[in-house]
DOFI-566246 format. One line per field, with one value per residue: residue number from 1; residue in one letter; x, y, z of N, C-alpha, C in turn. Coordinates in nm, 4 decimals. Layout:
BEGIN
num NUM  ...
residu A  ...
n.xx X  ...
n.yy Y  ...
n.zz Z  ...
ca.xx X  ...
ca.yy Y  ...
ca.zz Z  ...
c.xx X  ...
c.yy Y  ...
c.zz Z  ...
***
This chain:
BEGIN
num 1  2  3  4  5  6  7  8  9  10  11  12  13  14  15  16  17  18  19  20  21  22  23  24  25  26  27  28  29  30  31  32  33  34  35  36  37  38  39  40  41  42  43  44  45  46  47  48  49  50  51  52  53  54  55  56  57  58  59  60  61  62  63  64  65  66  67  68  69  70  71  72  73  74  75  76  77  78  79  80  81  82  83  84  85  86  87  88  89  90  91  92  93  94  95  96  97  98  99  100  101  102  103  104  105  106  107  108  109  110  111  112  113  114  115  116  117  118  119  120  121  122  123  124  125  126
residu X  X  X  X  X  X  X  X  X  X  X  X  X  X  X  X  X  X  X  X  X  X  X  X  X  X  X  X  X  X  X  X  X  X  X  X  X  X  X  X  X  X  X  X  X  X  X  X  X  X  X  X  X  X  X  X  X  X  X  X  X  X  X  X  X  X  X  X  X  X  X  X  X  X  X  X  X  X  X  X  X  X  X  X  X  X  X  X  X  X  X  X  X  X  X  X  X  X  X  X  X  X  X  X  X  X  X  X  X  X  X  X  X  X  X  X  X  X  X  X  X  X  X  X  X  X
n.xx 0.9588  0.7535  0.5069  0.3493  0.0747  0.0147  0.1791  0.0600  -0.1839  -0.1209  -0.0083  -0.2543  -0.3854  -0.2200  -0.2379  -0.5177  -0.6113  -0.6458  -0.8416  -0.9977  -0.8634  -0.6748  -0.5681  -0.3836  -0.2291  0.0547  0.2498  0.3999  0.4306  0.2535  -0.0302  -0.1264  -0.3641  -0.5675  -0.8526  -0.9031  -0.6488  -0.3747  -0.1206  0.1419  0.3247  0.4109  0.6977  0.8525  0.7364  0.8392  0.8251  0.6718  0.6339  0.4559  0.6489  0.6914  0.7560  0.7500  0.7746  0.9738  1.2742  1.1946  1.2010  1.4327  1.6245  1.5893  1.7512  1.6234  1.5087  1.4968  1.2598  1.3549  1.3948  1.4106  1.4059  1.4196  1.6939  1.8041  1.8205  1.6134  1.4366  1.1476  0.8773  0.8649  0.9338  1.1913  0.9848  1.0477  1.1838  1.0379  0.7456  0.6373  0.6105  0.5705  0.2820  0.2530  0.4628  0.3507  0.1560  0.2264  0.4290  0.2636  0.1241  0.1990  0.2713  0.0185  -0.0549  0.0999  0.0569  -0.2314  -0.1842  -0.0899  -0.3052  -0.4192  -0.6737  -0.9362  -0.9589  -1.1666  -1.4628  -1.5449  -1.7792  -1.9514  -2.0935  -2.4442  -2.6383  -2.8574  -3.1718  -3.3168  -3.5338  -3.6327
n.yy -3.7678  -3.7879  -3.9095  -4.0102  -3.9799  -4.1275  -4.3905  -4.4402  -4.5144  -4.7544  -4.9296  -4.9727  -5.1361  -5.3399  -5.4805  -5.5351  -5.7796  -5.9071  -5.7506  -5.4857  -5.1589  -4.9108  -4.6046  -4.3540  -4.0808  -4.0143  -3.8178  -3.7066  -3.9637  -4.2179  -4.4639  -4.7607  -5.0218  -5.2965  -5.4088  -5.2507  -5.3198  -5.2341  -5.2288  -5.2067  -4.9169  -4.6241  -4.4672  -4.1981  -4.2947  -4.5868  -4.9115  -5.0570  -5.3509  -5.5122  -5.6479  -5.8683  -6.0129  -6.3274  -6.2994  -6.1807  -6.2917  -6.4048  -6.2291  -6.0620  -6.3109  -6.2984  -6.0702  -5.8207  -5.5035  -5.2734  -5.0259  -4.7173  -4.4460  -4.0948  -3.8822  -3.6186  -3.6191  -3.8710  -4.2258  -4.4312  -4.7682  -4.9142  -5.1033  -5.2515  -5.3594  -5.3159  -5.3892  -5.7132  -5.6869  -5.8931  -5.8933  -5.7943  -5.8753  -6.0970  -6.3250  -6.5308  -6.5178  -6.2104  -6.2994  -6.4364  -6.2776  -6.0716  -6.1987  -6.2136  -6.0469  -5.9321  -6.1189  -5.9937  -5.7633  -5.8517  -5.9659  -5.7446  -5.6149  -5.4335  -5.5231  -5.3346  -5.1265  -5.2060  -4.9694  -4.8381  -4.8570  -4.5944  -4.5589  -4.5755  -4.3641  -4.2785  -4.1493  -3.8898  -3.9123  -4.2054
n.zz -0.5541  -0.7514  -0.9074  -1.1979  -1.4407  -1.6259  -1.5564  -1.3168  -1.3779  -1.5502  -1.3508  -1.2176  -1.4025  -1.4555  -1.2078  -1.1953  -1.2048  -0.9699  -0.8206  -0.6834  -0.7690  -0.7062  -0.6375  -0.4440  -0.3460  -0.1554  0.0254  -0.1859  -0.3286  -0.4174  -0.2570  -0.3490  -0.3637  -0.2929  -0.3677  -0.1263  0.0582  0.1482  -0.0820  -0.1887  -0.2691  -0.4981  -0.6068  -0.7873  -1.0496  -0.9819  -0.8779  -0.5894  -0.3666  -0.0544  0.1964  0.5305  0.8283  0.6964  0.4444  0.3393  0.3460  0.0992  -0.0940  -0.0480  -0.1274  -0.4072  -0.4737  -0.4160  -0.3257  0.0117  -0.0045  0.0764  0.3106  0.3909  0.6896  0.8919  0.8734  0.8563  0.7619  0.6716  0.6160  0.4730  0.5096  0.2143  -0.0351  -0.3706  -0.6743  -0.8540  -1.1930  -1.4299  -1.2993  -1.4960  -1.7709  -1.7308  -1.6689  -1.4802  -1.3072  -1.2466  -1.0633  -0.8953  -0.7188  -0.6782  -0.4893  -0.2606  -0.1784  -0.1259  0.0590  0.2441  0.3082  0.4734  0.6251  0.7909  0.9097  1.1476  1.3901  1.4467  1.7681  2.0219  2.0563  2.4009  2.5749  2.6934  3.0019  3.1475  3.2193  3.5115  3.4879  3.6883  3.9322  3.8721
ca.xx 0.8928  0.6503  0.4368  0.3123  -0.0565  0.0333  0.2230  -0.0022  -0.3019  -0.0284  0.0097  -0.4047  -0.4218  -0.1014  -0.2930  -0.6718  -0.7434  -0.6467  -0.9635  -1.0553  -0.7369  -0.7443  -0.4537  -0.3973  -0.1663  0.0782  0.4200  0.4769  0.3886  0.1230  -0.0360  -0.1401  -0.4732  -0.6323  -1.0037  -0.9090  -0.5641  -0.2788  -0.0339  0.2700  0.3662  0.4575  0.7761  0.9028  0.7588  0.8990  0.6705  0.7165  0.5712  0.4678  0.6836  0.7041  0.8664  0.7061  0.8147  1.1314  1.3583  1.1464  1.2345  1.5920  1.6957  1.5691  1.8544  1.5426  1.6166  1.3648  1.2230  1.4602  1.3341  1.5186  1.3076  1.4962  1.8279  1.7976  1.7782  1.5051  1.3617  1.0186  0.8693  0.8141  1.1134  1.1407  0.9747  1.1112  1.1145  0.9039  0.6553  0.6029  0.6314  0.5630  0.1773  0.3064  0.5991  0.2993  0.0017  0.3383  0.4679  0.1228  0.0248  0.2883  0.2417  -0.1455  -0.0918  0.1951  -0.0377  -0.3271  -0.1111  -0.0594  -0.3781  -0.4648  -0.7974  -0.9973  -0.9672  -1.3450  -1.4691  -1.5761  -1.9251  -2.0263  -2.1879  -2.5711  -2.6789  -2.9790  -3.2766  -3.3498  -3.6814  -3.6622
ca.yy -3.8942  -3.7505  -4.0300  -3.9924  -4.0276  -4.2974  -4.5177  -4.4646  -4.5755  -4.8967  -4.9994  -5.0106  -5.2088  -5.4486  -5.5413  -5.5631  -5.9286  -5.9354  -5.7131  -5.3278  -5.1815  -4.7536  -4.5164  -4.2480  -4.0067  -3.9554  -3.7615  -3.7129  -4.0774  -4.2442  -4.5911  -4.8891  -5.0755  -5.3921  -5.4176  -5.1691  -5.3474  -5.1684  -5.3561  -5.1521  -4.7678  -4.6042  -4.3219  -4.2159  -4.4353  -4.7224  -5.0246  -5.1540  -5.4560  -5.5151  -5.7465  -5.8818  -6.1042  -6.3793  -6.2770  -6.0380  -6.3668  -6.4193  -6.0562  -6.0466  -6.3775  -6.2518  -5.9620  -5.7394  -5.3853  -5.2450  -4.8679  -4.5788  -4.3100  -4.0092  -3.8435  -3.5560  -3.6292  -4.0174  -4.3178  -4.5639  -4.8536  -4.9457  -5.2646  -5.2228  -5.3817  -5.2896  -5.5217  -5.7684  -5.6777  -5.9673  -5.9415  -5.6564  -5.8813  -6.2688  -6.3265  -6.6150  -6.3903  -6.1188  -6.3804  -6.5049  -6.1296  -5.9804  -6.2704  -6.2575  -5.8497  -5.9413  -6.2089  -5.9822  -5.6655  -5.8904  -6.0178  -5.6778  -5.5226  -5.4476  -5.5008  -5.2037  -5.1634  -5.1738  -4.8933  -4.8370  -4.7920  -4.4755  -4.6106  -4.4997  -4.2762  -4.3312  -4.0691  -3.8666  -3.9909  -4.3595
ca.zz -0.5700  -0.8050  -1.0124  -1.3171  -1.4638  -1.6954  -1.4740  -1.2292  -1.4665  -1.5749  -1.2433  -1.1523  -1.5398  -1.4361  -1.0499  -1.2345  -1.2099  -0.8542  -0.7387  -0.7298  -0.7634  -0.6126  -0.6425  -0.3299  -0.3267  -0.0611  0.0466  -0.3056  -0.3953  -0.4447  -0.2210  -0.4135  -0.2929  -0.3466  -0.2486  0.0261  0.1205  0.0989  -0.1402  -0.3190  -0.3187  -0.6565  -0.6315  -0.8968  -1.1451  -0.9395  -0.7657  -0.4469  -0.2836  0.0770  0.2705  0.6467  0.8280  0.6472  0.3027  0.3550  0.2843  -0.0674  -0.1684  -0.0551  -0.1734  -0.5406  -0.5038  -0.4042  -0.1759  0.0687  -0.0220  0.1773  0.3194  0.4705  0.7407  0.9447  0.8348  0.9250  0.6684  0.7351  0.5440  0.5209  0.4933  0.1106  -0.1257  -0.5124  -0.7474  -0.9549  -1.3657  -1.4410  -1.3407  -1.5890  -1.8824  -1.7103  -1.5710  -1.3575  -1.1387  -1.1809  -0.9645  -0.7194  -0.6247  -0.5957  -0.3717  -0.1377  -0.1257  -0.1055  0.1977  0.3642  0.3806  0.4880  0.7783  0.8608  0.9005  1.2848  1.4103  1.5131  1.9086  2.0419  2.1768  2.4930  2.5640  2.7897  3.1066  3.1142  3.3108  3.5384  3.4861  3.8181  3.9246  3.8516
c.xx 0.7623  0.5906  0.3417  0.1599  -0.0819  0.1047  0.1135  -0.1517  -0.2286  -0.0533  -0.1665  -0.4547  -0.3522  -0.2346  -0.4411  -0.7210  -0.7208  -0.7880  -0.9471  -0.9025  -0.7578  -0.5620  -0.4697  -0.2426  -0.1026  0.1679  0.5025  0.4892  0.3063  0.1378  -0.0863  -0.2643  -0.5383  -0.7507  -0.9987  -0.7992  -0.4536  -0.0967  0.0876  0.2174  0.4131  0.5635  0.8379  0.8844  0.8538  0.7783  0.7415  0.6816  0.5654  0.5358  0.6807  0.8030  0.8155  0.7553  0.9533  1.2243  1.3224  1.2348  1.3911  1.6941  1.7317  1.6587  1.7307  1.6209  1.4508  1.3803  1.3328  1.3708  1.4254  1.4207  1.4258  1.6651  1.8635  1.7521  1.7095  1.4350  1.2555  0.9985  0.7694  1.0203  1.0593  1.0631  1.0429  1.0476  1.0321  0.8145  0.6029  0.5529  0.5399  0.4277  0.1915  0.3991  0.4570  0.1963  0.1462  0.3955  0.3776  0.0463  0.1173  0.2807  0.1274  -0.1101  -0.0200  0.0595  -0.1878  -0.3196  -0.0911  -0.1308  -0.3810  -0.5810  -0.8392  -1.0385  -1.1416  -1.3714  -1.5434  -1.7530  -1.9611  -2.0924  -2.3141  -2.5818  -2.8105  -3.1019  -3.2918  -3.5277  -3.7189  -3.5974
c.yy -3.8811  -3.9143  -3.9525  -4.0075  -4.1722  -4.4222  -4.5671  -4.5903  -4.7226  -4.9821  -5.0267  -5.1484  -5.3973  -5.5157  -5.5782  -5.6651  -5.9589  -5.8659  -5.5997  -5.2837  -4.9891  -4.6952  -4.4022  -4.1950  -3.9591  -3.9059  -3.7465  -3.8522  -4.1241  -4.4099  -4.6702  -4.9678  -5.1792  -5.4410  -5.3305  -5.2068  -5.2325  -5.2423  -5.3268  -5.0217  -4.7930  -4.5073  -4.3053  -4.2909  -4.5758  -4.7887  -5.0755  -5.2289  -5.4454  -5.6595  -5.7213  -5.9767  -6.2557  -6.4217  -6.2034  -6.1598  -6.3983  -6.3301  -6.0609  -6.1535  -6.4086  -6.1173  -5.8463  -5.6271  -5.3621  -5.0824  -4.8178  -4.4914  -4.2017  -3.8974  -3.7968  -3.5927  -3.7912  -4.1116  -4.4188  -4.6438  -4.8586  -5.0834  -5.2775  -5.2939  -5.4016  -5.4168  -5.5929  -5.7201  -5.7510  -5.9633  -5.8138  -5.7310  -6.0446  -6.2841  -6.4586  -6.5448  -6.2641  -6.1986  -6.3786  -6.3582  -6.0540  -6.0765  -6.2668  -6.0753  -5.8287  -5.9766  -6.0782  -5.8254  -5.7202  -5.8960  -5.9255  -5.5717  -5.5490  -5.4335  -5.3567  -5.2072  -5.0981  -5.0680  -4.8919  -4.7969  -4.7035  -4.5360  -4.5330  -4.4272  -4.2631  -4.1638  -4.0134  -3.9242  -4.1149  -4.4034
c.zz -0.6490  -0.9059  -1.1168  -1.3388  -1.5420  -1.6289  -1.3752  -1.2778  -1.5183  -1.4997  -1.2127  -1.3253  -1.4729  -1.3049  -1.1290  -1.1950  -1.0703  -0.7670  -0.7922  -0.6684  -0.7630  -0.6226  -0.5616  -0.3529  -0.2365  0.0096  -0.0862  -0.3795  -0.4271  -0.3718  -0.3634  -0.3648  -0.3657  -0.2740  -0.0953  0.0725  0.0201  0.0470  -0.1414  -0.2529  -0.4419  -0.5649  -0.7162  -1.0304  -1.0961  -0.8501  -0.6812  -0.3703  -0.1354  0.1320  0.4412  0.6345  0.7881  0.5241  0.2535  0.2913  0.1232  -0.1503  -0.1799  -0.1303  -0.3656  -0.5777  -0.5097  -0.3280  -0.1430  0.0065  0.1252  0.1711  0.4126  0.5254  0.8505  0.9892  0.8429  0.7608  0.7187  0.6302  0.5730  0.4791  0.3130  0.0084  -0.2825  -0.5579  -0.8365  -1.1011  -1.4021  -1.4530  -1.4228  -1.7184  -1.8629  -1.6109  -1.4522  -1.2503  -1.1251  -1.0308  -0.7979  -0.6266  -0.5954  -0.4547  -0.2608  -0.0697  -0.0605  0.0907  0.2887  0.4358  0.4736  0.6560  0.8472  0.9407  1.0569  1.3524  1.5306  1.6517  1.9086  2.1385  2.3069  2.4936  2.7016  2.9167  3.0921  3.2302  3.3387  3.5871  3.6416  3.8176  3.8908  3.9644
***
């Protein structure tokens, strides 16, 4: 699932007007990031959008597939389905499939459990 330098550099050009746009490296792929959200994977020189259950009917009913992964002998999808050609070429399909990748990762973020705070502990002598 190696990625390239130039795709990689494509793909942060293609996302630009949506925000600050960050390339990470990871299992042999590379994430995707928008202002800190996590949008798309790259593998292979291929893009992959984030869907839920929100957006999963968008994707599929466009003859989309979800990303495969094969993790100790087992096939498993993730919640990532290819992108359409388009928006490669068409800045209207690019604004509508980055926003639905945008909203789905947005929807998916999980707020940071609060931590606990230490009880104090009362000085001898008071």
């Amino acid at each position: 699932m190696p990625v390239s330098a130039s795709y990689s550099e494509y793909i942060k050009d293609l996302f630009s007007p949506f925000g600050v746009i960050s390339i990470r490296k990871m299992f042999g792929g590379a994430g995707v990031y928008c202002d800190g959200a996590f949008f798309a994977i790259i593998g292979d020189d291929d893009l992959w959008l984030k869907v839920d259950d929100v957006t999963r009917a968008e994707f599929e009913g466009a003859g989309l597939y979800p990303f495969e992964v094969e993790m100790k002998g087992k096939k498993g999808t993730m919640s990532y389905y290819c992108a359409p050609e388009e928006i490669y070429d068409d800045n209207d399909a690019l604004r509508r499939w980055a926003a639905l990748a945008l909203e789905a990762s947005a929807r998916g973020k999980k707020p940071k459990p609060k931590k606990k705070k230490a009880p104090r502990k009362k000085s001898a002598g008071k």
